[in-house]
TIROLUM-402483 format. One record per residue (C-alpha): residue number from 1; x negated, y, z; residue in three letters. Coordinates in nm, 2 decimals, decimal comma. Example, Ala and Ser with C-alpha at 12.3 -4.5 7.8 and 13.67 -1.06 7.14 Angstrom:
residues 2
[1; [-1,23; -0,45; 0,78]; 'ALA'];
[2; [-1,37; -0,11; 0,71]; 'SER'];
***
This chain:
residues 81
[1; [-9,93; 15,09; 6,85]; 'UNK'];
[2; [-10,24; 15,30; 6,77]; 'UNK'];
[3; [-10,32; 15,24; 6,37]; 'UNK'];
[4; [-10,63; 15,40; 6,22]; 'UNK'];
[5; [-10,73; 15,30; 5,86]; 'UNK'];
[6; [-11,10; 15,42; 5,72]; 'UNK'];
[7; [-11,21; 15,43; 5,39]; 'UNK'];
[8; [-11,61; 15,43; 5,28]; 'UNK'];
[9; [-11,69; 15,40; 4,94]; 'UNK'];
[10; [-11,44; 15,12; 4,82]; 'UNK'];
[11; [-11,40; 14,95; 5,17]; 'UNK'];
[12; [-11,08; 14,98; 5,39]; 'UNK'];
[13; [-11,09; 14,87; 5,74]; 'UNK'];
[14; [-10,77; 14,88; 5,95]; 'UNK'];
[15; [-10,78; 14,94; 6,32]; 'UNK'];
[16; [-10,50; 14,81; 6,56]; 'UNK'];
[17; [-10,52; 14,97; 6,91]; 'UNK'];
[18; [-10,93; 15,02; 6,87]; 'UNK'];
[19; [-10,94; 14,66; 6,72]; 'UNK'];
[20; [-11,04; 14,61; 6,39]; 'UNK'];
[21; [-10,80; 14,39; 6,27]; 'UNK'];
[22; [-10,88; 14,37; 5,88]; 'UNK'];
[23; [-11,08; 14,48; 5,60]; 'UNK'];
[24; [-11,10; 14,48; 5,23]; 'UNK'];
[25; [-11,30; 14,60; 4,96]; 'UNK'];
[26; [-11,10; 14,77; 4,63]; 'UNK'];
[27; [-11,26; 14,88; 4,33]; 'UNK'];
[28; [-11,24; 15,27; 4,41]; 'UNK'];
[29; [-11,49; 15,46; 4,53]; 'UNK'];
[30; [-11,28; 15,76; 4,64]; 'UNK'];
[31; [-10,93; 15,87; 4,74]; 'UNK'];
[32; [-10,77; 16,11; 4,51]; 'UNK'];
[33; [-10,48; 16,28; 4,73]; 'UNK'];
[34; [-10,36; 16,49; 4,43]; 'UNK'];
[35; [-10,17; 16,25; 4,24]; 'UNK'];
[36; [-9,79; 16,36; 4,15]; 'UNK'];
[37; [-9,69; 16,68; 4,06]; 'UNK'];
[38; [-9,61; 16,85; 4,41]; 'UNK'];
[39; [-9,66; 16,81; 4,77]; 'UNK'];
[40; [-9,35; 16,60; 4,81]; 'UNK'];
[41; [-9,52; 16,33; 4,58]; 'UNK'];
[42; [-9,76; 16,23; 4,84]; 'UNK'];
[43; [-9,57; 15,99; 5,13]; 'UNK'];
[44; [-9,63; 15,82; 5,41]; 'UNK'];
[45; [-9,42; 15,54; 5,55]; 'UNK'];
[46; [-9,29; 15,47; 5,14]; 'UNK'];
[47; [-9,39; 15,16; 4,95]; 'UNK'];
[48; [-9,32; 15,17; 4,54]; 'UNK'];
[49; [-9,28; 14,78; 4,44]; 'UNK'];
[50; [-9,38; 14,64; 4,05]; 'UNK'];
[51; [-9,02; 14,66; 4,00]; 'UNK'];
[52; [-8,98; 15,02; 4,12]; 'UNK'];
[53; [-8,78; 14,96; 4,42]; 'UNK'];
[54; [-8,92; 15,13; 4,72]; 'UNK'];
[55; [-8,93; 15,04; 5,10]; 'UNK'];
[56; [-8,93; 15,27; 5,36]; 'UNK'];
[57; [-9,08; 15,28; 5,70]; 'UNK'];
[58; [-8,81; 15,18; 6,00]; 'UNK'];
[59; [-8,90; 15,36; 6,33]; 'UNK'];
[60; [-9,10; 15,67; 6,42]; 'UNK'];
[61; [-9,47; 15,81; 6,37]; 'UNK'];
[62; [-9,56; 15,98; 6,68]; 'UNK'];
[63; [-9,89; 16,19; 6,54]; 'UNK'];
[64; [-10,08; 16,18; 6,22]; 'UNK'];
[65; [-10,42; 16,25; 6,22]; 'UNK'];
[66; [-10,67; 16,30; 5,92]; 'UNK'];
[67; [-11,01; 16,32; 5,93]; 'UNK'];
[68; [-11,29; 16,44; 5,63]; 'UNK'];
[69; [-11,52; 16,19; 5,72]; 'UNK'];
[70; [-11,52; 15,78; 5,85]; 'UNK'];
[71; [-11,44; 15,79; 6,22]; 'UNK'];
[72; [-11,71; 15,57; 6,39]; 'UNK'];
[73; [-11,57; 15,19; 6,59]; 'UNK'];
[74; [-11,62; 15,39; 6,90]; 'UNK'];
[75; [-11,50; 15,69; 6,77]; 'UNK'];
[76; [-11,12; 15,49; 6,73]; 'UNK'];
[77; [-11,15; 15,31; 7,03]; 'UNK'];
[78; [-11,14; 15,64; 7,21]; 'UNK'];
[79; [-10,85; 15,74; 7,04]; 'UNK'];
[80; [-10,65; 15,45; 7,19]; 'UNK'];
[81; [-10,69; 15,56; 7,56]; 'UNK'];
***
């Protein structure tokens, strides 16, 4: 699968193989990405439950990609080729 999430000014949209598959709007207006207190606070593939226990992603991440700015729908959809 081909994932590609976007953020713009409180809106996430997630892509699934160039498809937009589902958006949502949350009440921040920017990512911080400094939060903890090194850079082994920050991970991907984790999720921290209410109750503290966390989950853990089961398989493999081929690449990961980050851009500085919203990647446009055809922007993504060439990404997928």
């Amino acid at each position: 699968y081909n994932l590609v999430i976007t953020f713009n000014n409180g809106e996430l949209k997630m892509y699934i193989n160039g498809v937009l598959d589902n958006s949502k709007t949350i009440s921040l207006n920017t990512l911080d990405w400094s939060f903890g207190n090194g850079t082994n606070s920050n991970r991907f593939g984790r999720s921290v439950q209410v109750n503290n226990k966390q989950s853990y992603f089961n398989g493999e991440i081929d690449d990961f990609l980050y851009w500085e700015r919203v990647l446009t729908q055809d922007e993504i959809q060439l990404l997928n080729r």
